[in-house]
LODRENZA-503040 format. One record per residue (C-alpha): z negated, x negated, y negated. Coordinates in steps of 0.1 Angstrom, whole numbers, padded with zeros to 4 digits, always signed. Each point is the difference from the previous one (the first is absolute). Example, Ala and Ser with C-alpha at 12.3 -4.5 7.8 and 13.67 -1.06 7.14 Angstrom:
BEGIN
-0078-0123+0045 +0007-0014-0034 
***
This chain:
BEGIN
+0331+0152-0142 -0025-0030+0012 -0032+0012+0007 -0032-0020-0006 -0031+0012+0010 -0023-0029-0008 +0000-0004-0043 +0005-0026-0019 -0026-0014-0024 +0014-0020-0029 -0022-0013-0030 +0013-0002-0032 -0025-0021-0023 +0009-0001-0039 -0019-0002-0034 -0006+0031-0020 +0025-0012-0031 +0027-0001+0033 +0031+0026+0003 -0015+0011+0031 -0025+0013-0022 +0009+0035-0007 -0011+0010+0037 -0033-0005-0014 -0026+0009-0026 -0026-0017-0012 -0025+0018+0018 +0017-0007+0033 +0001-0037+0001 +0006+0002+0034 +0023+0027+0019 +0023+0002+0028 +0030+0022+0008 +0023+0009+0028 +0037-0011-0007 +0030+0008+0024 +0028-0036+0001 +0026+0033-0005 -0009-0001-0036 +0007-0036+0000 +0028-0004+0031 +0018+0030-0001 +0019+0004+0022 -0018-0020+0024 -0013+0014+0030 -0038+0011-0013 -0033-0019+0006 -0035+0010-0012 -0018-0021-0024 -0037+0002-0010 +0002-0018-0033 -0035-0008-0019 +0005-0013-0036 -0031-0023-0008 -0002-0001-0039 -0021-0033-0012 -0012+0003-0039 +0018-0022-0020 -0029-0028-0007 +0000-0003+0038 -0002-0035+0009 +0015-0022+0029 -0035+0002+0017 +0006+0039-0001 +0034+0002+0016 -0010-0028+0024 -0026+0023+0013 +0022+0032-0002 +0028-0022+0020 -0030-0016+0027 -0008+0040+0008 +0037+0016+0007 +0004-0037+0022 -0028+0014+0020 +0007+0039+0002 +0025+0005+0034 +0012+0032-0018 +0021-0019-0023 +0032-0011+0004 +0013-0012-0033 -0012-0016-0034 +0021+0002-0032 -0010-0015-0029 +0008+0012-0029 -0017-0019-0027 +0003-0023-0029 +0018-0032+0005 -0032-0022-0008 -0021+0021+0021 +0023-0010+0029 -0018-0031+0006 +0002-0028+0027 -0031+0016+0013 +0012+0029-0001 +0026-0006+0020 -0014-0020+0027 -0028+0029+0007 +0026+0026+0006 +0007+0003+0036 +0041-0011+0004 +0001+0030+0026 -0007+0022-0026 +0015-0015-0027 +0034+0020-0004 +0010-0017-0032 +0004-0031+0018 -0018-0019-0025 -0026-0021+0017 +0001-0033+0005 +0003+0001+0041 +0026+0025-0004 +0023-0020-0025 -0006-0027+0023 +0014+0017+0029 +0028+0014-0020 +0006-0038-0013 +0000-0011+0045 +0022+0031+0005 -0028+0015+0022 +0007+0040-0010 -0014+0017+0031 -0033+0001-0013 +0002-0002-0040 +0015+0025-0025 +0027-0017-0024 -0009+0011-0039 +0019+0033-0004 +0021-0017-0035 +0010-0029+0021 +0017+0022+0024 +0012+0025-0023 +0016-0031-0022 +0014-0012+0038 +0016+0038+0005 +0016-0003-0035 +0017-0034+0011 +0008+0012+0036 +0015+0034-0012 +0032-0020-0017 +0031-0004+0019 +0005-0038-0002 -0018-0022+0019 -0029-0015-0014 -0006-0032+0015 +0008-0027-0024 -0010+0023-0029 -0016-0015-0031 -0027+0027-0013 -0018+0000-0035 -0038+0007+0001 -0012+0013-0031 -0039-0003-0008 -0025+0011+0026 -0031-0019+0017 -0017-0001+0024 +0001+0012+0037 +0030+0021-0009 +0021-0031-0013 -0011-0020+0030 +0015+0029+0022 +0030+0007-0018 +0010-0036+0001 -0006-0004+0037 +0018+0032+0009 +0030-0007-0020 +0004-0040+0010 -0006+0010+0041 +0030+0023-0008 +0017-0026-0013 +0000+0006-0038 -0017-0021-0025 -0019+0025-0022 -0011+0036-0021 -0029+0017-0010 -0007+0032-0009 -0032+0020-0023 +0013+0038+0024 -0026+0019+0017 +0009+0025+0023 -0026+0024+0013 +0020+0007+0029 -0003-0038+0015 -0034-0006-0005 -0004+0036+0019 +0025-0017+0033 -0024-0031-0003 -0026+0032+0007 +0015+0014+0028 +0010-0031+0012 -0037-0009+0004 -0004+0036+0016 +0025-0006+0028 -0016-0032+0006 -0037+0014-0002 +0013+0029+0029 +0017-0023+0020 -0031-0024-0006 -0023+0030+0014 +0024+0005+0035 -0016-0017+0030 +0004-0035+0002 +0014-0019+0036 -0024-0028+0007 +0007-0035-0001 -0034-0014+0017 +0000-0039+0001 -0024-0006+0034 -0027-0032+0000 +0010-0025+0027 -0028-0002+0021 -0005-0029+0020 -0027+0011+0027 -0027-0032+0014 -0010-0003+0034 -0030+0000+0002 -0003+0028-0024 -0024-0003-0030 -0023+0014-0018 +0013+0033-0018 -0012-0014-0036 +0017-0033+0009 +0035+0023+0010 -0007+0019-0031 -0004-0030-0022 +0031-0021+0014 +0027+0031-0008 +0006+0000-0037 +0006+0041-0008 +0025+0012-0018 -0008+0014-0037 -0005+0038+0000 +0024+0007-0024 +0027-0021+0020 -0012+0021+0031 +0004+0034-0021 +0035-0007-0010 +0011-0011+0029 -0014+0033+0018 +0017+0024-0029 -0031+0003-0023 +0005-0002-0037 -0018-0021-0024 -0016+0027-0016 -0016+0016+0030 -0019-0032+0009 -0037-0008-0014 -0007-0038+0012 -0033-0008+0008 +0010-0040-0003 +0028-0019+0021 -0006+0018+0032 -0006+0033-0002 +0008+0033-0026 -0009+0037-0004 +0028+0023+0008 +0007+0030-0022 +0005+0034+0017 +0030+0007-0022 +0018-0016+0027 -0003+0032+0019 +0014+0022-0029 +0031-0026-0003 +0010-0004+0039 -0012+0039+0002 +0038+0006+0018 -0003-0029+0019 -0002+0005+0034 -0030-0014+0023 -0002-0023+0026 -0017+0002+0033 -0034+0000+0000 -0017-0022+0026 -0041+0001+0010 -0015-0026+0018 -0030+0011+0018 -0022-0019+0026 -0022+0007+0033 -0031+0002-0003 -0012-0032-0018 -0028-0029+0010 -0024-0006-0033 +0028-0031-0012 +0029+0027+0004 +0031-0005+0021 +0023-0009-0028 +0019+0028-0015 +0001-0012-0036 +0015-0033+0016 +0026+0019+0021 +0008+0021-0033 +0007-0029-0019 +0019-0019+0025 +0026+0033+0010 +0007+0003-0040 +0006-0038+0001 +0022+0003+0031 +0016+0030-0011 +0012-0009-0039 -0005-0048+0006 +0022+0005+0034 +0014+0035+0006 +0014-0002-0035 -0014+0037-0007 -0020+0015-0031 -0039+0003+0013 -0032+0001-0017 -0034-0003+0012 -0024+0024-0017 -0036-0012+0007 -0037+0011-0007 -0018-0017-0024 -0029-0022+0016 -0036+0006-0003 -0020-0030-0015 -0027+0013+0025 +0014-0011+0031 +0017-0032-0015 -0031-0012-0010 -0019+0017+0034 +0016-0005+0034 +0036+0006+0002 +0013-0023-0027 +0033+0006-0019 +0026+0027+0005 +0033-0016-0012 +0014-0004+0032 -0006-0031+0021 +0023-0032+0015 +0031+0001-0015 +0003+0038-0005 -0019+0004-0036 +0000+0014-0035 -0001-0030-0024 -0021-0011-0020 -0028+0009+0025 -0028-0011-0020 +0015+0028-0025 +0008+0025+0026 -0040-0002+0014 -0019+0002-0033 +0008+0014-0034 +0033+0004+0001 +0009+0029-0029 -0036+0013-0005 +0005+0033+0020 -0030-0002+0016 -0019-0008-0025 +0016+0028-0024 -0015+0021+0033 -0033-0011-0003 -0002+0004-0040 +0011+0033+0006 -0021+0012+0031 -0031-0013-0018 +0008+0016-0036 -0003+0036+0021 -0031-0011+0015 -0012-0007-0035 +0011+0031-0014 -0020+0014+0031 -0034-0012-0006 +0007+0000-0040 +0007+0042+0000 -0028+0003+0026 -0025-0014-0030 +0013+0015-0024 +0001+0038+0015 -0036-0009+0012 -0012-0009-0037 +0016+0021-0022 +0002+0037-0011 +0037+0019+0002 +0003-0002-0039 -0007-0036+0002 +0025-0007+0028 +0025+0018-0016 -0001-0010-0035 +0001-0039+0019 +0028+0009+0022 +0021+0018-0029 -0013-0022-0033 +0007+0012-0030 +0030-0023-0020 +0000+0003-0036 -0011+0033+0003 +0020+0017+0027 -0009+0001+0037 +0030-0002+0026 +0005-0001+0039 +0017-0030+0018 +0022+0013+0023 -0015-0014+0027 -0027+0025-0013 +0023+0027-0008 +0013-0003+0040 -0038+0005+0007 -0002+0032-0022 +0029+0012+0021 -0010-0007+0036 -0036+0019-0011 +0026+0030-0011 -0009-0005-0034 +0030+0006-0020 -0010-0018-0035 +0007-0030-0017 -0023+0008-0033 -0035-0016+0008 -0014+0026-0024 +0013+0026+0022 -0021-0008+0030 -0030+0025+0006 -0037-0016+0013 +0012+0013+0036 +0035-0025-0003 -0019-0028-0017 -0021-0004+0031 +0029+0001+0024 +0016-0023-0017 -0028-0026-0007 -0015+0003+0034 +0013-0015+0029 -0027+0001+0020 +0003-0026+0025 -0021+0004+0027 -0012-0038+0003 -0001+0006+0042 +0034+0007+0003 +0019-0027-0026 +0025-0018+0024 +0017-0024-0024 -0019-0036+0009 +0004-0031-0023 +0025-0026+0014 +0004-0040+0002 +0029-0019+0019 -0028-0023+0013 -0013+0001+0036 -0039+0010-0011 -0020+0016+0027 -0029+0001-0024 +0017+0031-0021 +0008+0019+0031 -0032+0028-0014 -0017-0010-0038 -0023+0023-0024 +0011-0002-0036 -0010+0017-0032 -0034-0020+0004 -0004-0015-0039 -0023+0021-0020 +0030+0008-0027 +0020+0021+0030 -0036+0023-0004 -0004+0004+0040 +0032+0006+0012 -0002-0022+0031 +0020+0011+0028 +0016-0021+0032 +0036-0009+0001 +0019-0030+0015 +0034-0020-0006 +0035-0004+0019 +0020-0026+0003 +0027+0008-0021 +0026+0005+0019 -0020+0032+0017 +0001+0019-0035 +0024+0028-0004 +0013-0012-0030 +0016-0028+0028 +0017+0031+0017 +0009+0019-0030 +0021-0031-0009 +0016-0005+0033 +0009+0036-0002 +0011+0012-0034 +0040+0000-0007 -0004-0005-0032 -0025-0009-0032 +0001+0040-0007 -0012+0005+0034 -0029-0025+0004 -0010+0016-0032 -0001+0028+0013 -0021-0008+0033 -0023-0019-0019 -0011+0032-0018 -0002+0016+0034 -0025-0022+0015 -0033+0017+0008 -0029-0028-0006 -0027+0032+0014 -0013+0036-0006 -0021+0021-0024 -0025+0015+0011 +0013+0032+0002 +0021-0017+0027 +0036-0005-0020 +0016-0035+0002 +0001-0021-0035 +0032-0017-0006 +0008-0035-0021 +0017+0022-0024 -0034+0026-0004 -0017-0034-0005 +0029-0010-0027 +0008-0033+0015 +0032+0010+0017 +0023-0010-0031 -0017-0035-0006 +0001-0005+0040 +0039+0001-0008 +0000-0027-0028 -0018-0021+0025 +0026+0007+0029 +0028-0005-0024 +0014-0032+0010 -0015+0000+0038 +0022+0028+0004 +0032-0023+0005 +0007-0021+0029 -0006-0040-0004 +0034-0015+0012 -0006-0035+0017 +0022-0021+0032 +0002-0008+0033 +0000-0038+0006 +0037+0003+0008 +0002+0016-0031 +0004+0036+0008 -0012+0027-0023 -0041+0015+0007 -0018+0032-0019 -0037-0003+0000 -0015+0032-0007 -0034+0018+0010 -0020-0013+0023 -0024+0030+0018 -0011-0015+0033 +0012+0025+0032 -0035+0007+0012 -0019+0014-0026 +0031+0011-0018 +0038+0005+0004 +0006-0032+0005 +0037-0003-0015 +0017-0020-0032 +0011+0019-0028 +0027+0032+0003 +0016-0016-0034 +0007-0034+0014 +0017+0016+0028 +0018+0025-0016 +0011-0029-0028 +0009-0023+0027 +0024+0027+0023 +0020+0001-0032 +0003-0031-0009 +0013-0017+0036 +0026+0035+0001 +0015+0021+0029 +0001-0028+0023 -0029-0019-0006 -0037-0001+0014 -0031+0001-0012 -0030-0009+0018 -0036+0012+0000 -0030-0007+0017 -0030+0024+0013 -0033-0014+0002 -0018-0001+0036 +0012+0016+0029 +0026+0023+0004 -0026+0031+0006 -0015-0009-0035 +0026-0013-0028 +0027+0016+0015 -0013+0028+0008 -0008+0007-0037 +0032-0018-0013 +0019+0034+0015 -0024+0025-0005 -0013-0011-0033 +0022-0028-0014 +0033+0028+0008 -0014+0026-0011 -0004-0013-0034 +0032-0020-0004 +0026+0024+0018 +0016-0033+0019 +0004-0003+0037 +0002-0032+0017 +0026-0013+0023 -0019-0018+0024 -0030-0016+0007 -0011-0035+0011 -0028-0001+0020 -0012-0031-0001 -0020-0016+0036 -0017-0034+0009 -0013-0010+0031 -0031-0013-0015 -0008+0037-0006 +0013+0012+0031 -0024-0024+0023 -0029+0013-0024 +0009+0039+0007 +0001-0007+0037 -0020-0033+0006 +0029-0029+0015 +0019+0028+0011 +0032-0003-0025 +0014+0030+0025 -0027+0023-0007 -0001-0006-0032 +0040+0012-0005 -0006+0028+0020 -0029+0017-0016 -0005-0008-0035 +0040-0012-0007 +0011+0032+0018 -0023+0021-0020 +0011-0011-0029 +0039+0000+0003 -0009+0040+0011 -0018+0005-0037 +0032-0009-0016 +0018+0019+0030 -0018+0029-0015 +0015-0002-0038 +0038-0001+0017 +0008-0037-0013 +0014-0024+0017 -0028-0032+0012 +0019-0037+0001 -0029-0023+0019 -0009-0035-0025 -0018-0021+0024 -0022-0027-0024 +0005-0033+0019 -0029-0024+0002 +0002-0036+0006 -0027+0010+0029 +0022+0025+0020 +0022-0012+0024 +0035+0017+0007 -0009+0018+0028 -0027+0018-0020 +0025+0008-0027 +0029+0013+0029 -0027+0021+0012 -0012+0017-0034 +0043+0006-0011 +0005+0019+0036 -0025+0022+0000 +0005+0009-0036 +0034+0013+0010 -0010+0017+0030 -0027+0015-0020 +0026+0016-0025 +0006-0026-0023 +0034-0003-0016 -0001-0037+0008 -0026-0028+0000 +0007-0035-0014 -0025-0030+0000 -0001-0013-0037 -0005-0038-0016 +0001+0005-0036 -0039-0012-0003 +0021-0033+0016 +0037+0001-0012 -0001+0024-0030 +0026+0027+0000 +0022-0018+0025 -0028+0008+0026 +0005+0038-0010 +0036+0006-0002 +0002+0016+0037 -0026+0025-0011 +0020+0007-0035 +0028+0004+0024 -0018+0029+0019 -0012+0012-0027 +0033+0002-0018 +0014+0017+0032 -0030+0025+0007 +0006+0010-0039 +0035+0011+0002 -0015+0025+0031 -0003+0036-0012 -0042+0007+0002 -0020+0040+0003 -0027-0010-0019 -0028+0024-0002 -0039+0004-0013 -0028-0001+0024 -0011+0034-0014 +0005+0028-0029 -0025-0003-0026 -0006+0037-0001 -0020-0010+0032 -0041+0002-0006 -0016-0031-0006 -0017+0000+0035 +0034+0005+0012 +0021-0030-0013 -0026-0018+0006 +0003+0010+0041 +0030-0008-0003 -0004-0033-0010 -0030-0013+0025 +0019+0020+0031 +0035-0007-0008 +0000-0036-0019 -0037-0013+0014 +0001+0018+0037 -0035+0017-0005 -0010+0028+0016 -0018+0019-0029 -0008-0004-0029 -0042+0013-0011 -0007+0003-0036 -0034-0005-0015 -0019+0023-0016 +0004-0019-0034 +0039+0001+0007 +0003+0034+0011 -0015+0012-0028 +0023-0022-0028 +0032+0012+0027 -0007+0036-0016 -0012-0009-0034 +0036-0018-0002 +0019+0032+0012 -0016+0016-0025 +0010-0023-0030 +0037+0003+0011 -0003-0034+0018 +0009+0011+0029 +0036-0006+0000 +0001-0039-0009 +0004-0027+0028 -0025-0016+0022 -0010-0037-0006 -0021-0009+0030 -0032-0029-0009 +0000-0018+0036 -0002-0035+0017 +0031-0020-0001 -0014-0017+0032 +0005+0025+0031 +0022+0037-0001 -0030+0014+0006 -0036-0003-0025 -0015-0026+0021 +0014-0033-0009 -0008-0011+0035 +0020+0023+0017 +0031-0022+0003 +0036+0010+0014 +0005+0037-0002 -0032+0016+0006 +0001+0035+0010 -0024+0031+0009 -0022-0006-0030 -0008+0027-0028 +0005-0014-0037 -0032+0004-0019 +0009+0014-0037 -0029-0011-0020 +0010+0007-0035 +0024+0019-0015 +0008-0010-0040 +0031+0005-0023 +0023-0019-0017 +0018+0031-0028 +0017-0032-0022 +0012-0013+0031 +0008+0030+0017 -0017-0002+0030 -0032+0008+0021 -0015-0029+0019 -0023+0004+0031 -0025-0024+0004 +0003-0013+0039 -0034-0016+0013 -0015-0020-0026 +0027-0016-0020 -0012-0025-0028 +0020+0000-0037 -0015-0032-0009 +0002-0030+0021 -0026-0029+0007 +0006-0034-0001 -0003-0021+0033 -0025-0029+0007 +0034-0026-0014 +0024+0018-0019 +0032-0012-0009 -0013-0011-0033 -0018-0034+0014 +0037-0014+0003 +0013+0011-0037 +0001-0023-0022 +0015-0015-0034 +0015-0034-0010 -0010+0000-0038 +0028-0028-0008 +0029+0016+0018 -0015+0038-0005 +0012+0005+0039 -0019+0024+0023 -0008-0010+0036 -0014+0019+0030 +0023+0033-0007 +0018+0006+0036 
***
């Protein structure tokens, strides 16, 4: 017997006066039912079907089924439409709304078409029309030549008759016999084809021609001169179907996470991470290096890739650094998209972040100026009569060990356990966040209107990239999961010293809503028209510094067992990377195959002044032993500037290999595109198929103080480590809260290994000065604060912004590079 795990869904819509009618009463208009095809097949091998019968009144008009028809187009979970209704209901309309996917009758107009072309493999053939045809072919003469009498019938049913008979030969028949039975193969039919629909797809990727300029320009003049692809051309032709795409205009589209539940047995591919030395403030280049190995491994290796990206901060692209699409000819198109809006993630971070900080300052009022009978008959209002608990409020109840869901149950002593969170306005750490470089919100007082009645207290703003909302998305592996961190994140403590979550403030569900779309990967290209996710965006220093573990794990399935996907881990190796395997891992359960550490000579002159040597062998040695120490496998990228000469370069590849790298290749993709990079997807490639002992830096069982030892003597080449006071003390209040287990996020310079952005090279016999110690329970992790460490930039003297601009006739942007 054939076995189906995955049911079925078929919708049968009908009238009420219909024959269908009798699995119905009145008082069920609408009900659904499990049917098995053996009732209808027998003997057939068996397939399960999840049949819902939709039952419109009989006034219903066209308007009504239209709608009814718009809706089951729309819902993934079904397979098949049958329409059983009156002749004139069966409208043009009608007809033309129904998808011709669905459509098992084989009624609509595109499907008659194709029938008319001959084109069966994706239509379904009217189940009389081919029961008439059996009737015919059953007989022992030959047909062909035939004359056939068609008595009465209209419609799309005549139409197919007709054309079945005369490409057989025959002249003509019609027939007024229904048969259950065929309208149930059409069913099944559109079954088989749904499952074998759902199976991973081979790609078929059409690369852009590039056609590189020497000298090279500007990267919004590249940008502007490749014409991309559409996104829903890109997502067939990388295996995605239509109705797991959300297009966000030509260029771009949301990608739904059912993916992961249809390719669930698909196998993954190998999981590169391309990682850097320690960076100059312009950065060495990785996100250009990422983009030009995908280009060189799927444009010119012919093999499945996909870049998965951080989101960029508007901060920096309107600060100092400028855009992060990539640069030259190795870049996410369009750019301008790629560096500003782009799906609104960001800015569903900051309506969230700040709608907890409201909720903050609003319960602080509130407990502060009313009585426990007031604040309870507010927080549980009375409905027509009856009082009742959300069940955000009922998960309260529980976590306080108060097992009731009747609010008239609650003695005086529960009420005010309840009501009172008690906030100690000293110890709130959730901040208010903008995506704007503004120095001026670094430290702010609010609450200083007469209607908030005195409750002034300081408080600042992030950027918005430093909020752990940021994190939680790049984390979670699922919506249910960033639900469910979001209601873990502490935003301070009562004053009886016991952390306050989102979900004891009752925000934690409507933070969900508003992460509800920013929780799937944007899906964009590659100027050579290779496939990009841009998720997340936490910067490395003050956070984990990684993309999204969705548009990763979405990605390793769709390029399958031999493919490659390709990340990138902000700063230097000692900070993104660093937390990419102990944080990033530890979340997602995937281990990568190798990593790319990408080097320029620029950088290594500025770690050792015009010493390219000493450069390599401190800071380029130190680095390839950090990823040494996770057991993977380290292939050398060396960014090539039109300022280094090939000596320089020579230099840089051989003492990357006598250092331990795998290999070490100069790379021109900021030049050439992905030709430039095809040696380096060749290593790569090579280095992948390598077995690898990968490995944590430490156990989280550890003590705080301990992992984070670890980290400054084995990653940074401290000595020591000497805690504060301040630190010490939040070290054992976080050991005592059950904290004590989650992974270490270290808040530290991106400009030396050491906490002295001066101290170039690799910089040792220092002890690492541990500030601060704070937590991050949504997140999952605990985050020492390294030396002072800023979450909200400042703007320079001339930020990047005095070179944007606007043409209002042509509506295009200049000055993003």
């Amino acid at each position: 017997m054939l076995e189906i795990n995955k049911k079925m869904a078929v919708k049968v819509i009908h009238a009420t006066t219909s024959p269908f009618s009798d699995f119905s009463s009145s008082a069920w208009p609408f009900c659904s039912f499990v049917m098995s095809t053996k009732d209808l097949l027998s003997p057939r091998p068996q397939i399960g079907l999840n049949i819902t019968q939709i039952c419109l009144v009989k006034e219903c008009s066209e308007d009504d089924i239209v709608e009814e028809l718009l809706k089951l187009n729309d819902d993934p979970k079904v397979h098949g439409i049958y329409l059983h209704l009156p002749p004139a209901s069966i409208t043009s309309r009608v007809l033309n709304t129904l998808k011709p996917e669905k459509d098992i009758e084989g009624i609509s107009d595109l499907n008659m078409g194709r029938l008319i072309r001959g084109d069966l493999s994706k239509g379904f053939v009217p189940p009389l029309a081919s029961a008439v045809l059996d009737l015919l072919e059953n007989h022992d003469t030959p047909l062909e030549g035939k004359t056939v009498l068609l008595v009465g019938g209209e419609g799309p049913l005549q139409l197919a008759v007709q054309c079945l008979i005369e490409r057989s030969g025959m002249v003509t028949l019609k027939s007024h016999w229904s048969s259950k039975s065929l309208q149930a193969q059409n069913v099944v039919r559109s079954c088989s084809r749904w499952l074998k629909g759902q199976e991973y797809r081979p790609w078929h990727l059409r690369s852009l021609k590039l056609q590189p300029l020497t000298p090279v320009p500007s990267d919004l003049e590249i940008s502007r001169a490749q014409i991309p692809k559409p996104v829903d051309q890109l997502a067939e032709e990388i295996g995605l179907l239509p109705e797991e795409l959300e297009a966000y205009g030509r260029s771009k589209a949301k990608v739904r996470l059912s993916v992961l539940e249809r390719l669930q047995s698909q196998p993954n591919g190998k999981y590169i991470l391309v990682a850097g030395i320690t960076p100059t403030p312009l950065g060495e280049g990785k996100s250009t290096v990422t983009v030009g190995l995908v280009q060189a491994l799927s444009a010119h290796l012919r093999l499945n890739s996909f870049a998965c990206l951080r989101q960029p901060s508007q901060g920096p692209t309107f600060g100092v650094k400028g855009g992060a699409a990539g640069g030259g000819y190795a870049q996410v198109i369009p750019m301008e998209e790629f560096n500003l809006h782009l799906t609104g993630d960001i800015h569903a971070i900051t309506a969230a972040n700040n709608l907890v900080a409201a909720a903050i300052d609003a319960r602080m009022l509130h407990e502060a100026t009313q009585s426990d009978k007031a604040l309870f008959n507010r927080l549980v209002p009375s409905v027509n009569g009856v009082r009742k608990f959300s069940p955000i409020q009922i998960s309260r109840l529980q976590r306080l060990g108060i097992r009731k869901t009747d609010p008239a149950s609650l003695t005086p002593e529960e009420i005010n356990a309840f009501v009172r969170l008690d906030l100690d306005p000293s110890k709130i750490t959730w901040q208010r966040v903008v995506d704007t470089n503004d120095r001026f919100l670094r430290k702010i007082t609010v609450g200083q209107a007469s209607s908030e009645k005195g409750q002034i207290r300081e408080t600042g703003f992030d950027i918005a990239v430093a909020s752990e909302i940021m994190a939680i998305l790049a984390l979670a592996d699922s919506l249910g999961d960033m639900k469910n961190r979001l209601a873990r994140m502490v935003v301070g403590t009562s004053r009886s010293g016991q952390p306050i979550t989102a979900e004891d403030l009752g925000v934690s569900g409507a933070l969900a809503v508003l992460m509800k779309d920013a929780i799937k990967p944007t899906l964009m290209q590659t100027l050579e028209g290779t496939p990009v996710f841009v998720h997340a965006g936490p910067f490395a220093n003050i956070a984990h510094g990684n993309s999204s573990v969705l548009a990763d794990k979405l990605a390793l399935k769709l390029v399958g067992q031999d493919g490659f996907v390709v990340t990138e881990a902000g700063f230097g190796a000692d900070i993104g990377m660093e937390k990419f395997f102990n944080i990033k891992c530890r979340a997602s359960g995937l281990r990568p195959s190798v990593v790319v550490l990408v080097a320029t000579v620029r950088a290594l002159k500025i770690l050792l002044p015009l010493l390219v040597a000493g450069g390599c062998r401190s800071n380029l040695r130190k680095q390839i032993q950090i990823v040494h120490l996770f057991g993977v496998p380290v292939v050398v990228a060396v960014n090539v500037f039109k300022t280094d000469t090939q000596a320089e370069i020579d230099l840089v590849c051989q003492i990357a290999k006598e250092c331990g790298a795998s290999d070490a290749l100069p790379c021109n993709h900021w030049a050439q595109g992905g030709r430039g990079c095809s040696e380096l997807a060749q290593a790569v490639k090579e280095a992948a198929s390598k077995p690898s002992d990968y490995q944590f830096l430490y156990n989280t069982e550890m003590s705080i103080v301990e992992k984070i030892r670890t980290i400054a003597q084995r990653v940074y080449g401290a000595d020591d480590i000497e805690l504060s006071p301040e630190a010490k003390t939040k070290t054992d209040y976080y050991h005592q809260q059950g904290y004590g287990s989650l992974p270490i996020c270290m808040a530290k310079t991106h400009l030396s290994l050491s906490h002295m952005p001066d101290k170039k090279g690799a910089p040792t016999g220092f002890v690492l000065p541990i500030r601060d110690v704070r937590a991050s329970i949504g997140a999952g992790f605990i985050y020492p604060l390294v030396g002072t460490m800023s979450t909200m930039p400042g703007l320079p003297t001339r930020p990047c912004f005095y070179d944007i601009d606007l043409d209002p006739v042509t509506e295009e942007i200049t000055g993003l590079f």
